[in-house]
Structures are given as structure tokens and as C-alpha cells.
Chimera marker file (.cmm) of the C-alpha trace (Angstrom):
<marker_set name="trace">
<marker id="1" x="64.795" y="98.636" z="94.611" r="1" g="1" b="0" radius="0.5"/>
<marker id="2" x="67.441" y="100.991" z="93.417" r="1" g="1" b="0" radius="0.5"/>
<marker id="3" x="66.420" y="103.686" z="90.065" r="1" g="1" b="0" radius="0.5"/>
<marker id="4" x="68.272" y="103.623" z="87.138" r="1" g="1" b="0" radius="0.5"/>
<marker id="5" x="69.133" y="107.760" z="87.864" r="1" g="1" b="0" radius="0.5"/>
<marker id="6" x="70.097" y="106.770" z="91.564" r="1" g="1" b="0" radius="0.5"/>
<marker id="7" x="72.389" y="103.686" z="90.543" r="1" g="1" b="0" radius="0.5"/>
<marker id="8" x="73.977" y="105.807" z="87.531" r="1" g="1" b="0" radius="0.5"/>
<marker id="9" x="74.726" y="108.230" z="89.826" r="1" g="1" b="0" radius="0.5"/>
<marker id="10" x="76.525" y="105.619" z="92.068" r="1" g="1" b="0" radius="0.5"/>
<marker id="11" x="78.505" y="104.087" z="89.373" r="1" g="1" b="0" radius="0.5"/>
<marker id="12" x="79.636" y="107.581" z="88.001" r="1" g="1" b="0" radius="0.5"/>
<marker id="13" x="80.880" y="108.338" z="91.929" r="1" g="1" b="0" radius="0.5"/>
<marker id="14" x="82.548" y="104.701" z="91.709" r="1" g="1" b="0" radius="0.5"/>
<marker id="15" x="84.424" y="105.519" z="88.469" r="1" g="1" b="0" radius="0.5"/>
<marker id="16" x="85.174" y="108.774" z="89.469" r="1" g="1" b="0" radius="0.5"/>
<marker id="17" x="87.247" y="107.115" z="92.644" r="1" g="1" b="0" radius="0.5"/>
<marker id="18" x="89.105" y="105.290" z="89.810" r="1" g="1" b="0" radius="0.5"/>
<marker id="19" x="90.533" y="107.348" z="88.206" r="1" g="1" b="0" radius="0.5"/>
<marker id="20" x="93.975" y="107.902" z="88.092" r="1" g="1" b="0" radius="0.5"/>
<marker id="21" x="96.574" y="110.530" z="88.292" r="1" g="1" b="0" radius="0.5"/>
<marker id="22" x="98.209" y="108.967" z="84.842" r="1" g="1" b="0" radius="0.5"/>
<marker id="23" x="97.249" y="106.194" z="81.954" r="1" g="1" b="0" radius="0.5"/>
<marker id="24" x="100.304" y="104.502" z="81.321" r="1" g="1" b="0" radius="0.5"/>
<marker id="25" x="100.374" y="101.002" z="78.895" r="1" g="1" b="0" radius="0.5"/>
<marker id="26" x="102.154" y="97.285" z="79.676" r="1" g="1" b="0" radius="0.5"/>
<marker id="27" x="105.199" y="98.893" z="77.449" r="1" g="1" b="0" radius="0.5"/>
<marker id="28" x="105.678" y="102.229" z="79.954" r="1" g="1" b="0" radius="0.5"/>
<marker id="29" x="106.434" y="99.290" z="83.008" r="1" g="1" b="0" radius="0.5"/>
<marker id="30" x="109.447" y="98.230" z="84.608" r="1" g="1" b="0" radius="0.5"/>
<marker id="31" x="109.863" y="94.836" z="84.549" r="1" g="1" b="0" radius="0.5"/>
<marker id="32" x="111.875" y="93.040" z="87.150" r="1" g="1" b="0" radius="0.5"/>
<marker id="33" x="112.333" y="89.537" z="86.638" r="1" g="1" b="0" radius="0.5"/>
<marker id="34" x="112.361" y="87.254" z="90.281" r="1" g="1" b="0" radius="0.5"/>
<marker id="35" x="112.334" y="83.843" z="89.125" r="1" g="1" b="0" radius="0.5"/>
<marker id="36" x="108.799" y="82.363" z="89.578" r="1" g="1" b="0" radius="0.5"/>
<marker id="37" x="106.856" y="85.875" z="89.568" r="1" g="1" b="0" radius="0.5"/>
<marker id="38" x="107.674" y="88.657" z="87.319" r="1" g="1" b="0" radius="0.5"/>
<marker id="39" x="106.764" y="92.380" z="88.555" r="1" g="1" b="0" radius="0.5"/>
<marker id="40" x="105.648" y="94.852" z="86.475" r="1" g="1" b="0" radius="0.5"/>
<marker id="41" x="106.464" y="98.678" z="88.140" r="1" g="1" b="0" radius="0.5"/>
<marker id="42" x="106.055" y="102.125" z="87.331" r="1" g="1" b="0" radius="0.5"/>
<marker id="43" x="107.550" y="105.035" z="89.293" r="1" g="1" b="0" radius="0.5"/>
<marker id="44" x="105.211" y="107.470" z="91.337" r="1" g="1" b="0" radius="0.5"/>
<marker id="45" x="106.210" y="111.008" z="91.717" r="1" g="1" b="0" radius="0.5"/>
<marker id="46" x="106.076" y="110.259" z="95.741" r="1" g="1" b="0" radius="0.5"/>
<marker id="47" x="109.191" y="107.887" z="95.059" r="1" g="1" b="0" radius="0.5"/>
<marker id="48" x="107.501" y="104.896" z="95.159" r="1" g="1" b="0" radius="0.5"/>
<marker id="49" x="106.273" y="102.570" z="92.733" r="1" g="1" b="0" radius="0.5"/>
<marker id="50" x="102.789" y="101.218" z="91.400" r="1" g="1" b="0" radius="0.5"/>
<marker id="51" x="102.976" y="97.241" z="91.089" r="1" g="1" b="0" radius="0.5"/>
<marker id="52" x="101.693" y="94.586" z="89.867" r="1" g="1" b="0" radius="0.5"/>
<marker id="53" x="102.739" y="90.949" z="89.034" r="1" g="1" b="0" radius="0.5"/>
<marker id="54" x="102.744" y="88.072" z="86.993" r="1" g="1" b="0" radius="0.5"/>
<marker id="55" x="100.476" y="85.973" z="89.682" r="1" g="1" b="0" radius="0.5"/>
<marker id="56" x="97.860" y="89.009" z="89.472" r="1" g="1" b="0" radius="0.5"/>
<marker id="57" x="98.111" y="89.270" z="86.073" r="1" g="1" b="0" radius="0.5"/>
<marker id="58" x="97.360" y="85.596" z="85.238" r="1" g="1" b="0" radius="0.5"/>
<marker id="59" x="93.910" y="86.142" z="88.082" r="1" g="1" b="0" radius="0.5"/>
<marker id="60" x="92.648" y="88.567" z="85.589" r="1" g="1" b="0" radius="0.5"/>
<marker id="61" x="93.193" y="85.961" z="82.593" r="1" g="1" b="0" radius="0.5"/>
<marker id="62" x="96.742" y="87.192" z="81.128" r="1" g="1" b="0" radius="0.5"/>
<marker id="63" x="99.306" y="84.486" z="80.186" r="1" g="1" b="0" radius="0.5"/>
<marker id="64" x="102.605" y="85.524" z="80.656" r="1" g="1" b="0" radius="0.5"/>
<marker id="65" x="105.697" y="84.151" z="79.197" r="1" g="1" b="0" radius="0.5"/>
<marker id="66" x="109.080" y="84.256" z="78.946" r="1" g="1" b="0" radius="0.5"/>
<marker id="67" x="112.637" y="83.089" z="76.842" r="1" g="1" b="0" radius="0.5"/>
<marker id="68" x="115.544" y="84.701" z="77.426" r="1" g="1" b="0" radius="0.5"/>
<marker id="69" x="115.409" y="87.496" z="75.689" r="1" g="1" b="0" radius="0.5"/>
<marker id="70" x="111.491" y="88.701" z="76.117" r="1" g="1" b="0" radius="0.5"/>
<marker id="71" x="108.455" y="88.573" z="78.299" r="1" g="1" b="0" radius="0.5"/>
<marker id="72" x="105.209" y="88.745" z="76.570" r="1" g="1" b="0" radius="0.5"/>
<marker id="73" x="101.735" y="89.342" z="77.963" r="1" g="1" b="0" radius="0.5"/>
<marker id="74" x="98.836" y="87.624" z="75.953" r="1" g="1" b="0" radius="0.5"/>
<marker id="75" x="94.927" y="88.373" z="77.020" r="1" g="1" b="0" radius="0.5"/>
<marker id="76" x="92.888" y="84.767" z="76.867" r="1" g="1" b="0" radius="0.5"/>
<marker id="77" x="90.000" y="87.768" z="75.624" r="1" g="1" b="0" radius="0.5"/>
<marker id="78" x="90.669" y="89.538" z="72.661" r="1" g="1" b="0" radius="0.5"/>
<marker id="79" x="89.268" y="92.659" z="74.304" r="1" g="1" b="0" radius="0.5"/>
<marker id="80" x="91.674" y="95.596" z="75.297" r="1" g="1" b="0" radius="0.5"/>
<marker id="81" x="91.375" y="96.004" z="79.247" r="1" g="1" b="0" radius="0.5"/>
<marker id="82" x="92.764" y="98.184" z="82.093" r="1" g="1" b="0" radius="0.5"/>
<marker id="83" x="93.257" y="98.307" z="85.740" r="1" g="1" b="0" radius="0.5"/>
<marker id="84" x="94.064" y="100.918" z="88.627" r="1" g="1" b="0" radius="0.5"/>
<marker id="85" x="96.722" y="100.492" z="90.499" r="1" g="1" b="0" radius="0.5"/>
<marker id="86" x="97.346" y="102.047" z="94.045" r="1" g="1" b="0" radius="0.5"/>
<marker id="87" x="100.919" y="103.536" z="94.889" r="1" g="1" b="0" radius="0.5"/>
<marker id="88" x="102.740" y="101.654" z="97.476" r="1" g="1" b="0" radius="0.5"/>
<marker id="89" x="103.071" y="104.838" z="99.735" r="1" g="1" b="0" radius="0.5"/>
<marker id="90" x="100.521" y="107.498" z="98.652" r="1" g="1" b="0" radius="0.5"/>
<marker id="91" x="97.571" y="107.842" z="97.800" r="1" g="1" b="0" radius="0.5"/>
<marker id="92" x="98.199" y="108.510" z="93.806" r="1" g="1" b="0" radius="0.5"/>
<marker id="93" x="96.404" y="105.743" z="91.224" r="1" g="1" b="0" radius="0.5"/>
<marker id="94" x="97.510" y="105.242" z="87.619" r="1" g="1" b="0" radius="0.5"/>
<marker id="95" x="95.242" y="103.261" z="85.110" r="1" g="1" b="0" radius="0.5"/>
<marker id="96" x="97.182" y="100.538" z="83.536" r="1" g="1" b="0" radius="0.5"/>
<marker id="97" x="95.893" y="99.150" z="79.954" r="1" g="1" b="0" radius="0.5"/>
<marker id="98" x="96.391" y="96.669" z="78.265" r="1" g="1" b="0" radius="0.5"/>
<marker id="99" x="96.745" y="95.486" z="74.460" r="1" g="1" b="0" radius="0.5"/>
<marker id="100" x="93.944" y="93.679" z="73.065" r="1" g="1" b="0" radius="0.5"/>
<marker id="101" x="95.824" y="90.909" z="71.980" r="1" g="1" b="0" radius="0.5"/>
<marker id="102" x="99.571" y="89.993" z="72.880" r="1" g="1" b="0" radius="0.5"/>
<marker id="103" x="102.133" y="92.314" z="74.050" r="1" g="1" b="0" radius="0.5"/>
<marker id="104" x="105.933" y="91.950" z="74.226" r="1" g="1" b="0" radius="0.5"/>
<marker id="105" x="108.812" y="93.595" z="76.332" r="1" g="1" b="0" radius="0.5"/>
<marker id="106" x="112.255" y="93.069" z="76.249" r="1" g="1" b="0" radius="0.5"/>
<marker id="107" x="113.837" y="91.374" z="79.812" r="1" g="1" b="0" radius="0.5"/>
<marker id="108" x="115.851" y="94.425" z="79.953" r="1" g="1" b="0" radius="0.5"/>
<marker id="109" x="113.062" y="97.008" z="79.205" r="1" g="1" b="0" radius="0.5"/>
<marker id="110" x="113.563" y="99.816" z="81.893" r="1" g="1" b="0" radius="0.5"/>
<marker id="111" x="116.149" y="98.650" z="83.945" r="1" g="1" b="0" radius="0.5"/>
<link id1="1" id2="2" r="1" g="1" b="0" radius="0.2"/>
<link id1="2" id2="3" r="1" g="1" b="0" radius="0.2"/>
<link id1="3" id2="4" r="1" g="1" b="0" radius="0.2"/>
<link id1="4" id2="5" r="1" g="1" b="0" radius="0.2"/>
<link id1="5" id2="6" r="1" g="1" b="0" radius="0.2"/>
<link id1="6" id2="7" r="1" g="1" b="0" radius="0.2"/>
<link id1="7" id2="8" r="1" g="1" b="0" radius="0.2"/>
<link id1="8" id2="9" r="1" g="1" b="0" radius="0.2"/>
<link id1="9" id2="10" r="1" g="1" b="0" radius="0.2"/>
<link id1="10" id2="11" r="1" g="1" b="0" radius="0.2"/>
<link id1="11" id2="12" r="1" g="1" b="0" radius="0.2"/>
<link id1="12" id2="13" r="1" g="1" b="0" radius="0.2"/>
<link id1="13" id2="14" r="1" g="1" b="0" radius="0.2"/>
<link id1="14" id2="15" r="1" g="1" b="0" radius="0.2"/>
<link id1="15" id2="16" r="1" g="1" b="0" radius="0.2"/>
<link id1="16" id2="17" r="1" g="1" b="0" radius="0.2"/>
<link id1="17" id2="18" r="1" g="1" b="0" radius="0.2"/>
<link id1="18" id2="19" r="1" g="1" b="0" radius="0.2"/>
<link id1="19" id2="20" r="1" g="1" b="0" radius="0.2"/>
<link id1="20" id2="21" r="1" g="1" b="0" radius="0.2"/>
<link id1="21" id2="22" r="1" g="1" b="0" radius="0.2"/>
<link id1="22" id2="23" r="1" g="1" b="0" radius="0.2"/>
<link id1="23" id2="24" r="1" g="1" b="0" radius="0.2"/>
<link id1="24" id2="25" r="1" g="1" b="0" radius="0.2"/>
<link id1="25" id2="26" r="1" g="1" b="0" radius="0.2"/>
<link id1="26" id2="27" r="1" g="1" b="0" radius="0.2"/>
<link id1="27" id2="28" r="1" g="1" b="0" radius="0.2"/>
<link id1="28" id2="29" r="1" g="1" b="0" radius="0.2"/>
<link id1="29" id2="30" r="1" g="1" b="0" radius="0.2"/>
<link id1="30" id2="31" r="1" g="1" b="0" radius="0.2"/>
<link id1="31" id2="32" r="1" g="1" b="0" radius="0.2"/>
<link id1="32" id2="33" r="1" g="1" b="0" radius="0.2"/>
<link id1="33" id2="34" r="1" g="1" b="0" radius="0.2"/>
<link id1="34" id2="35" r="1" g="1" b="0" radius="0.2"/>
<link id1="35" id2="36" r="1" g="1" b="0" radius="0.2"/>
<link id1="36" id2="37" r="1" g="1" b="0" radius="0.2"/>
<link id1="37" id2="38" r="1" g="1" b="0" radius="0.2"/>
<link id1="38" id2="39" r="1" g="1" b="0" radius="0.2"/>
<link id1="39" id2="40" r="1" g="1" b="0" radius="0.2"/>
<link id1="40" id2="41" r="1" g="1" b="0" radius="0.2"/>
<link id1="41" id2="42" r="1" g="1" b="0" radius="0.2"/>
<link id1="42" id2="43" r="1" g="1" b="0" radius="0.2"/>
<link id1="43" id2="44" r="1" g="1" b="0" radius="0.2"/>
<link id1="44" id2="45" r="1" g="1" b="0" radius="0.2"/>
<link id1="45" id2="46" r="1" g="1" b="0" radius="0.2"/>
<link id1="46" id2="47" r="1" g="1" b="0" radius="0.2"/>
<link id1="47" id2="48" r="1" g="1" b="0" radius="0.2"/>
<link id1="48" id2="49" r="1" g="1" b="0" radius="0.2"/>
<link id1="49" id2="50" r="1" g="1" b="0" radius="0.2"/>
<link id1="50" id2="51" r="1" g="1" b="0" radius="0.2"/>
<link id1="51" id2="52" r="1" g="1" b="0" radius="0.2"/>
<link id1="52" id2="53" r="1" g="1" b="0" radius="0.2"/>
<link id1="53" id2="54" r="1" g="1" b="0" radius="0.2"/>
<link id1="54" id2="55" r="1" g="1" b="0" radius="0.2"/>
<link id1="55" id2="56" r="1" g="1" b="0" radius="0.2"/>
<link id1="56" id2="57" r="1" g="1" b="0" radius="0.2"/>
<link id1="57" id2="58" r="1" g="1" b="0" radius="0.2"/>
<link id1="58" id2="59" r="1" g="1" b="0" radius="0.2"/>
<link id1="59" id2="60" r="1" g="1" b="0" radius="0.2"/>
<link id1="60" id2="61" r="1" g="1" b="0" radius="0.2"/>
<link id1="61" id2="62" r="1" g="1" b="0" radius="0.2"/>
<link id1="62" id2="63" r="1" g="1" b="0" radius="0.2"/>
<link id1="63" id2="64" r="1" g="1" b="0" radius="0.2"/>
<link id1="64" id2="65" r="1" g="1" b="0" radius="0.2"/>
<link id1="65" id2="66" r="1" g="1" b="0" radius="0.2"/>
<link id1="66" id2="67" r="1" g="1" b="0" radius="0.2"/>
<link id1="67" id2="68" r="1" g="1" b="0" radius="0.2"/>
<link id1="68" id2="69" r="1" g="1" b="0" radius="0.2"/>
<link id1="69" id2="70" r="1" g="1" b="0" radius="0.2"/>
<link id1="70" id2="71" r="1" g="1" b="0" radius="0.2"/>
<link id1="71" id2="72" r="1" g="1" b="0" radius="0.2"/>
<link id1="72" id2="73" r="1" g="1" b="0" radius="0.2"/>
<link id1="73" id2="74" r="1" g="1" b="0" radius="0.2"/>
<link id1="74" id2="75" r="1" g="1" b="0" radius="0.2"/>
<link id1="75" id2="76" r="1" g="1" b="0" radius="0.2"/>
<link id1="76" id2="77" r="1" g="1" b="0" radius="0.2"/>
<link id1="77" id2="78" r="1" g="1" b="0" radius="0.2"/>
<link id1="78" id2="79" r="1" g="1" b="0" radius="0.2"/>
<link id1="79" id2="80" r="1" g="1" b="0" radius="0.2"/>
<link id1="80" id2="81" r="1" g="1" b="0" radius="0.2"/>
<link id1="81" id2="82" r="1" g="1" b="0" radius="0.2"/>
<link id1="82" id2="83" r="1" g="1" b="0" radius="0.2"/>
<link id1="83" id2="84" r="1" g="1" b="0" radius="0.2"/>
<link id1="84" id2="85" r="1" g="1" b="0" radius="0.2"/>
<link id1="85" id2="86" r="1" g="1" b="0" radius="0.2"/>
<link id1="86" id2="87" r="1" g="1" b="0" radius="0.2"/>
<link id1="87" id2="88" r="1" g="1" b="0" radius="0.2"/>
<link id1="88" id2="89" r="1" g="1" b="0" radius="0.2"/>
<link id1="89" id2="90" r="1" g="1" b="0" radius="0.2"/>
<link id1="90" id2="91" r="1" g="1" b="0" radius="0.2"/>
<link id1="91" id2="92" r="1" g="1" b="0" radius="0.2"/>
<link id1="92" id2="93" r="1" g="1" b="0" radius="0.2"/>
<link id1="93" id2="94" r="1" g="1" b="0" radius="0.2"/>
<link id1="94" id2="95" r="1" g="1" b="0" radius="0.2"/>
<link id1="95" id2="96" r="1" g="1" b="0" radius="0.2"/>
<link id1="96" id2="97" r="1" g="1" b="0" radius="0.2"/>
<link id1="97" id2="98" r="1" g="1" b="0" radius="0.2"/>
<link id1="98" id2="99" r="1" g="1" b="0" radius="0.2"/>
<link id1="99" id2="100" r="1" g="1" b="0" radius="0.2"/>
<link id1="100" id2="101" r="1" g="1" b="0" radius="0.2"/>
<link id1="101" id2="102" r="1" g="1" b="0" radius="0.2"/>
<link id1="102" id2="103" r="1" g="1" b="0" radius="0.2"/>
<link id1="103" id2="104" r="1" g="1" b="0" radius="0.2"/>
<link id1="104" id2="105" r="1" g="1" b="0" radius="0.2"/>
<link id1="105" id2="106" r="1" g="1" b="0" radius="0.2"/>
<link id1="106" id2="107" r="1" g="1" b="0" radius="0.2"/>
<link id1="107" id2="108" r="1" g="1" b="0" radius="0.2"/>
<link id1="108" id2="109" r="1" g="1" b="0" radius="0.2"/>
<link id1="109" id2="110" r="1" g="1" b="0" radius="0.2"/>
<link id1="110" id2="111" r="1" g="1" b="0" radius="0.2"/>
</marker_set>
């Protein structure tokens, strides 16, 4: 059996693997509109891009949707929450957070 110092010390390591080289919010993303999945991007200084999309987001409990105007992303938990997300090409991570409630971009936001 693990001690408490031994698995805080762990976790902390974990974490520390986490972190990113930039927080960026659901409002700093480009949003590219495909049809059936939406993708959410935001540029890496390597010239790639950080993605995710609408099929992700909706596995971590976001409901995503669209008119023709807007795309808004509302949390099923009224909790503000955050992922990392790996660049495409190297081997830079940004943390991505997220409103606690509902948040809205315009369909032309970034592009």
C-alpha cells in the first residue's frame, strides 16, 4: 500500500507533465465547421495546430450546438473544467478551459 507523501508526490510529477506551454479559453479557438463534427484549433508556435472536436467534446459531457450564425458549447456540469491538448507535430501542450456554464462563438470566429 502506497503513503499519502509517496502518492502526493506522484500526482504532483503527473500534473507537472500537464502542464502546458499556454492557457488559452473555448473563445481563443479556431473553429472550423465540417458538417457533422466541428473542430476547435489553436495555432502552435511549431506551425501546427492543437485540436480538438465536437465528438471529443461531447465524451467529456459538452453539448454543442449550432444555427447559422453561432456555435455554442454548454457543460451538462455547472463546474468550470479544462483539458491539455498535445500539438499535432511537437511536443508543446496548451491547457484548454472551459466556461462553467454555456459558451458561444460566432461561425466565423477566427477564420
Amino acid at each position: 500500500m502506497m503513503s499519502r507523501g509517496v502518492y502526493d508526490t506522484k500526482l504532483r510529477a503527473l500534473r507537472q507533465d500537464a502542464i502546458g506551454a499556454k492557457d488559452v479559453t473555448f473563445e481563443d479557438l479556431t473553429v472550423e465547421d465540417a458538417g457533422d463534427v466541428v473542430e476547435f484549433l489553436y495555432h502552435c508556435r511549431c506551425s501546427d495546430y492543437y485540436s480538438i472536436d465536437s465528438l471529443e467534446l461531447g465524451e467529456m459531457g459538452f453539448v454543442l450546438s449550432r444555427d447559422k450564425s453561432t456555435i455554442s458549447l454548454q457543460s451538462r456540469n455547472a463546474l468550470p473544467a479544462s483539458v491539455v491538448l498535445p500539438c499535432g507535430s511537437c511536443s508543446l501542450k496548451v491547457r484548454l478551459f472551459f466556461n462553467a456554464a454555456n459558451t458561444t462563438l460566432q461561425r466565423d470566429h477566427h477564420l
